[in-house]
C-alpha positions as CSV (number, residue, x, y, z in Angstrom):
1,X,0.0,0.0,0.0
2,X,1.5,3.3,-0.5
3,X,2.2,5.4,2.4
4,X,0.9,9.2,0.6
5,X,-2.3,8.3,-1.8
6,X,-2.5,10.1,-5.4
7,X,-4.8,12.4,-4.5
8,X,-2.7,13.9,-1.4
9,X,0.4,13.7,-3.8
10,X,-1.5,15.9,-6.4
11,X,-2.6,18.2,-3.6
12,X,0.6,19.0,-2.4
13,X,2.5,19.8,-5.1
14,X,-0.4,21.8,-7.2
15,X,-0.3,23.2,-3.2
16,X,3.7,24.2,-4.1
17,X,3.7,25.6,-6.3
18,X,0.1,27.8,-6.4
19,X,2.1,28.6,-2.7
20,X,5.5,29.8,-5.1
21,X,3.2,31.6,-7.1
22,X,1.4,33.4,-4.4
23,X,4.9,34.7,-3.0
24,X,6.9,35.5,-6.1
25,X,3.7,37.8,-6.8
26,X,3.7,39.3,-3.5
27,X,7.8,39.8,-4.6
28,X,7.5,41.6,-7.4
29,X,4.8,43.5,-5.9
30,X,7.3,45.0,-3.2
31,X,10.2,44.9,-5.5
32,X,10.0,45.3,-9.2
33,X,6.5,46.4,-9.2
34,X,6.2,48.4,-6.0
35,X,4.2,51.2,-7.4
36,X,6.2,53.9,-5.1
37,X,9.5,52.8,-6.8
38,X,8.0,52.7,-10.5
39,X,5.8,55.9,-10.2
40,X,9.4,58.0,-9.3
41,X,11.2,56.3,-12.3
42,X,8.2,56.8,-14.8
43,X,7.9,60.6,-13.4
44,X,12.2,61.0,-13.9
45,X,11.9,59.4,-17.3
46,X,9.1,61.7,-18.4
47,X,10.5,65.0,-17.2
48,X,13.7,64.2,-18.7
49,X,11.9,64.3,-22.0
50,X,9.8,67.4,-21.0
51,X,7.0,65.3,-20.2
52,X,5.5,66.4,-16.4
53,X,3.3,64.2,-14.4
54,X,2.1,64.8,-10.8
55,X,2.7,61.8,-8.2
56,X,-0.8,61.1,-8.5
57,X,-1.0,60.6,-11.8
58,X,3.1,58.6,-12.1
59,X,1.6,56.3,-8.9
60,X,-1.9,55.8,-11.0
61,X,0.4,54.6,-14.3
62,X,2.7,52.3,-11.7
63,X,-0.2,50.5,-10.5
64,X,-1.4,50.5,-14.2
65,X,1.7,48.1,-14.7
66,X,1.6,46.0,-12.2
67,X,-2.1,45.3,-12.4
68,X,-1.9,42.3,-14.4
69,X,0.5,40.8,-12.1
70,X,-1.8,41.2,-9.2
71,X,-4.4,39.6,-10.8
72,X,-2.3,36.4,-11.1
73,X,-2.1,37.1,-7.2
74,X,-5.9,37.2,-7.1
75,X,-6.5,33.8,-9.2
76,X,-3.9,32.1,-7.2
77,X,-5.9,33.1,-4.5
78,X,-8.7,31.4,-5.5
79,X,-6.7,28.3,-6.5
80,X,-5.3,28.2,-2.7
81,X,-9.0,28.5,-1.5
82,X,-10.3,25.8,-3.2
83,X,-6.9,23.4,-2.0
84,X,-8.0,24.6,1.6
85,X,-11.2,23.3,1.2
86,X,-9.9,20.0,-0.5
87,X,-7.2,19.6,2.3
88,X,-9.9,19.9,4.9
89,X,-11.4,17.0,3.4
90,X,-8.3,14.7,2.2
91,X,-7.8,15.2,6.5
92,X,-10.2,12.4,6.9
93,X,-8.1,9.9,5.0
94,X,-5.6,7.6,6.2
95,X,-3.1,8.9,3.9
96,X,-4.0,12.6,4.8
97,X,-3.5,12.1,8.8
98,X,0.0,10.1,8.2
99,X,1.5,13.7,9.9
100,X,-0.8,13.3,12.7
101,X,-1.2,9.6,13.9
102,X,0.1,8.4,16.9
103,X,1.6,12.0,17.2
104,X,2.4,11.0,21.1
105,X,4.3,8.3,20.1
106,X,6.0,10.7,18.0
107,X,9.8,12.3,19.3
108,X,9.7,15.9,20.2
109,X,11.2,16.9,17.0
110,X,8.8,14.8,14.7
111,X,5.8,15.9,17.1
112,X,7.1,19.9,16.4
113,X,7.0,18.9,12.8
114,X,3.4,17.8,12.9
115,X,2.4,20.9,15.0
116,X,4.3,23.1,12.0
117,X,1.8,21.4,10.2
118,X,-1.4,22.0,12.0
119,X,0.1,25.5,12.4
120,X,0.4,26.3,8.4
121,X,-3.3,25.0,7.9
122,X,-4.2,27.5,10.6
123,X,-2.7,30.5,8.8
124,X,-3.7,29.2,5.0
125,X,-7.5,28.7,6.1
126,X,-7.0,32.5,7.8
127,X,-5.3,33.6,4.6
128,X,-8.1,32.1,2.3
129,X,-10.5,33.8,4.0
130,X,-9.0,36.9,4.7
131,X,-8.2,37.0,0.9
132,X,-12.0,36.4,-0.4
133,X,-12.8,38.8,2.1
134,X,-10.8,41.7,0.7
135,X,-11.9,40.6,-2.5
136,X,-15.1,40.8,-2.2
137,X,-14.9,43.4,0.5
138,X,-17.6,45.9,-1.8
139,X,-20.0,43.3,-2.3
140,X,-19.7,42.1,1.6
141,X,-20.8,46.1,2.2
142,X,-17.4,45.9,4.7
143,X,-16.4,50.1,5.0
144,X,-12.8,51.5,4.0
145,X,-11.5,51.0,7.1
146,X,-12.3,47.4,8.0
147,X,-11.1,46.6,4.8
148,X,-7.8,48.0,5.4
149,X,-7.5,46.4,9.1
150,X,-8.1,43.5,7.7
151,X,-5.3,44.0,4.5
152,X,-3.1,44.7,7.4
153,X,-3.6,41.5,8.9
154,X,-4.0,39.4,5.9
155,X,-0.1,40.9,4.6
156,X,1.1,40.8,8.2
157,X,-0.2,36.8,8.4
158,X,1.3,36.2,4.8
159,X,4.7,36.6,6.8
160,X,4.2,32.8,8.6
161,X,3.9,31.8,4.7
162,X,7.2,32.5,3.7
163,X,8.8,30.9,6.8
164,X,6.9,27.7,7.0
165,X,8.3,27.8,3.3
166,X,11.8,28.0,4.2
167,X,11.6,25.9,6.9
168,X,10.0,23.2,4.5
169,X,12.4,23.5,2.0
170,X,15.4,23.3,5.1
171,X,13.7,20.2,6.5
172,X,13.3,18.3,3.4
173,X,16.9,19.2,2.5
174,X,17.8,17.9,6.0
175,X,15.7,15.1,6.0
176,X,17.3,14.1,2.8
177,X,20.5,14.0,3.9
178,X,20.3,12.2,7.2
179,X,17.7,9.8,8.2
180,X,14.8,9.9,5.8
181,X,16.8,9.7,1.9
182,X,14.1,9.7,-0.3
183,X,11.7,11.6,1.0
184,X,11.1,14.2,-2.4
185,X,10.5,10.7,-4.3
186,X,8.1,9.3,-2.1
187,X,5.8,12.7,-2.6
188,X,6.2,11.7,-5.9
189,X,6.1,8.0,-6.4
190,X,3.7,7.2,-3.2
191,X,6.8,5.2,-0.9
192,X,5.2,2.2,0.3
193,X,4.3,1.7,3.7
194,X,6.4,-0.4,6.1
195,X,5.2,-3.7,7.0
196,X,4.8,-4.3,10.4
197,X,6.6,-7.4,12.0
């Protein structure tokens, strides 16, 4: 029998790498795209060919730019909504607890590891949510200001994202080289489960 199903295998790694796609977009949006960077460049450009723009209008043309970018963000979004939902559910198969069974058998370092879990699920449902919420924040009727508490929060949160991610990649790069070799390829090919004695 294999230890992680098909359908867990496919959730996880369309999980990656919608997960990738959700940071690199939030990336460029602070970096290459940050609209306060671009709307000083597009303002020096212009008035160096006589061209004169006020900041409101540069910052309207940098977010102009990066707009299709950040609807990527927005579908990605979606797509991390509806894995939520489907973890949620894979949860109550065997191969979607294999994390959390006999988790007191488990040493203190595997039992952090499946706490890490339960932790990341925590902040994904929050950041599904949160992220529908703000999306649909005109529709909901929410005011300017709850929406922007709750933007707060939702960018604040998105912080736990990118460090579960690092500590993910770490682990599996740890894991790989000491005690569990072939860990990447099991998430692939399904491992098999040991046979008990």
């Amino acid at each position: 029998m294999k230890k992680w199903s098909l359908s867990f295998r496919i959730w996880h790694w369309a999980h990656a790498f919608i997960v990738i796609g959700l940071l690199v977009t939030v990336f460029l949006r602070k970096t290459f795209l940050s609209w306060r960077a671009n709307s000083e460049i597009i303002m020096l450009k212009l008035s160096s060919m006589d061209i004169m723009l006020s900041s409101e209008q540069a910052k309207v043309i940098a977010k102009a730019i990066r707009a299709p970018m950040w609807e990527w963000h927005i579908l990605l979004g979606y797509g991390l909504s509806v894995l939520v939902f489907i973890r949620l559910v894979l949860f109550f198969t065997q191969s979607g607890q294999q994390n959390f069974i006999d988790i007191k058998s488990l040493n203190i370092h595997k039992k952090m590891v499946s706490l890490g879990y339960l932790g990341i699920y925590t902040v994904l449902i929050f950041m599904s949510m949160s992220g529908l919420v703000l999306n649909f924040h005109e529709e909901l009727g929410l005011i300017k200001e709850t929406t922007h508490d709750i933007k707060e929060i939702h960018e604040l949160v998105f912080n736990a994202v990118w460090i579960f991610v690092l500590l993910h990649i770490g682990g599996v790069v740890v894991a790989e080289t000491t005690d569990e070799k072939g860990l990447v390829s099991k998430m692939i090919n399904g491992g098999n489960e040991k046979k008990s004695e």
